[in-house]
Structure formats: C-alpha cells, structure tokens
N, C-alpha and C positions, 0 to 999 in steps of 0.2 A: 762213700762210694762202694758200690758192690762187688765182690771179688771175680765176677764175672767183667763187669763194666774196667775195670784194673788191670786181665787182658789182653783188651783190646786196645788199650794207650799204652804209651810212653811213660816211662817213670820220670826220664829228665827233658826237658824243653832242649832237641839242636836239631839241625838241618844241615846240609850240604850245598853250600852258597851255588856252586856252577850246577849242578844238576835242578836247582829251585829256579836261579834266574833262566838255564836253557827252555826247562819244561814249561815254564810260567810264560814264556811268548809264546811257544806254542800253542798254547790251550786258553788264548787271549782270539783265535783265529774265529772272524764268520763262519766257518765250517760247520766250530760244535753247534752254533743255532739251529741249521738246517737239519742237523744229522741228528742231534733232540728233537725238533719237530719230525723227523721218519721213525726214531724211536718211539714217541708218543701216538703216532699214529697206529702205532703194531702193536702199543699196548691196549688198545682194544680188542677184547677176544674176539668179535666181530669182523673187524677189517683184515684181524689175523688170518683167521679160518679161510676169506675170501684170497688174501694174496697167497695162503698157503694150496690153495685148490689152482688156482692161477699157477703155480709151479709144478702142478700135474698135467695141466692141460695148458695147450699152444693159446688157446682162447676161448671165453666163455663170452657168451648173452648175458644180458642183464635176466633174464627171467630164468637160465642157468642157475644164475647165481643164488637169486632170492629161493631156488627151490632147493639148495643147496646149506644155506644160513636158513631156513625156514620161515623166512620173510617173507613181506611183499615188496612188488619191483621198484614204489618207492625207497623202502628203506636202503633193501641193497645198491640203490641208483644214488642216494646218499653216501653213502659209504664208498661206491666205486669214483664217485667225484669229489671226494676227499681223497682218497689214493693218487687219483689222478694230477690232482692239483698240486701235491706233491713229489710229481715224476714216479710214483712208486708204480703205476700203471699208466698205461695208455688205451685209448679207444678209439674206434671206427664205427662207421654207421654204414649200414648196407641195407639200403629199404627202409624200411622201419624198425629196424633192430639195428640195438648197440652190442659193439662188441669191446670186451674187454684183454688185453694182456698185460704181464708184466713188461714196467720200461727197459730194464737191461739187464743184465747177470748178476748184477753188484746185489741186486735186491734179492733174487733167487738164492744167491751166496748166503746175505745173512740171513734170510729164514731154513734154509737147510740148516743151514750151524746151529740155530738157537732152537730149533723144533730138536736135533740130536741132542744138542744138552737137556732141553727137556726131558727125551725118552732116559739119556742116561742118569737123571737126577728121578726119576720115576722108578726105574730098575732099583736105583740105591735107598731112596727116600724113604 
C-alpha cells in the first residue's frame, strides 16, 4: 500500500457500536434515494447552469433559457423536464410560452452553498 493510501485508513479495524447502529438506521431512509437523485441531476453542468440562472431570476421562458445554456429549446426543454420531474423546478404555460421557476428555497439553498464552495475552492485551488 502507498504511504499516501495508509493516510487515509485506519491502522487497526474498531468502531463505536451506538453511534454505527444510530447512524446506520438513519442513512437506511428513502430520503437518500431521492436527495441522490437531486444530486445527480446538479451534477450536470447543464441543468446546473439552468437551476443556477433560475436563482437569479423569479422566472425564465424556455427560450430564455436555451439562449442562456446556448442550446436549443429542445434541449433546454429537456433539461427543464428533468428538473421538473424532480420538484427541483416548476412550470406554467401562458399562451404558448413555458415558464419556468425554482420549486422552493430548499433548492436555492443548496445551490447558493455549493456554487460558494465552488468560488471558494477556486480562490484557494
């Protein structure tokens, strides 16, 4: 093993019985499913850029958006119904334009947070 890879382990094999059993029902919850699937969806830099413009603006067009990502209104229409699907946005339709926002704060929240660690991992990096 590498003296690097030596580390980041344990020299002896223990654990802490009550803190393994509490944490271990916790992190058994439907929750992580969901909340890994909103994660995976942000790890597209694509749908990032879209929900990170959506926390600038109250609400955007689909053709807002594609001119924004440099698409077209298919692709960003794509991308805004994968959001969608999973509450990370919501839409309205007015005429023949869609509109798009973010679903609720929760989502604004973590992309403020993780766009800051980015700049600050970018300042330091």
């Amino acid at each position: 093993m590498k003296t690097k890879e030596k580390q980041d382990q344990c020299e002896v094999f223990c654990y802490d019985e009550e803190k393994v059993q509490r944490l271990s029902s916790l992190v058994e919850s439907e929750t992580f499913t969901f909340t890994g699937d909103i994660f995976k969806a942000l790890s597209d830099e694509t749908r990032l850029k879209i929900a990170y413009a959506l926390t600038q603006e109250t609400e955007l067009c689909v053709c807002d958006v594609a001119h924004i990502i440099g698409t077209t209104t298919a692709t960003a229409s794509h991308h805004l119904r994968h959001l969608r699907n999973l509450r990370i946005a919501k839409s309205r339709k007015e005429g023949k334009l869609v509109f798009y926002s973010l679903d609720d704060h929760h989502v604004t929240e973590i992309i403020a947070t993780a766009m800051a660690h980015g700049r600050e991992e970018n300042h330091h990096g």
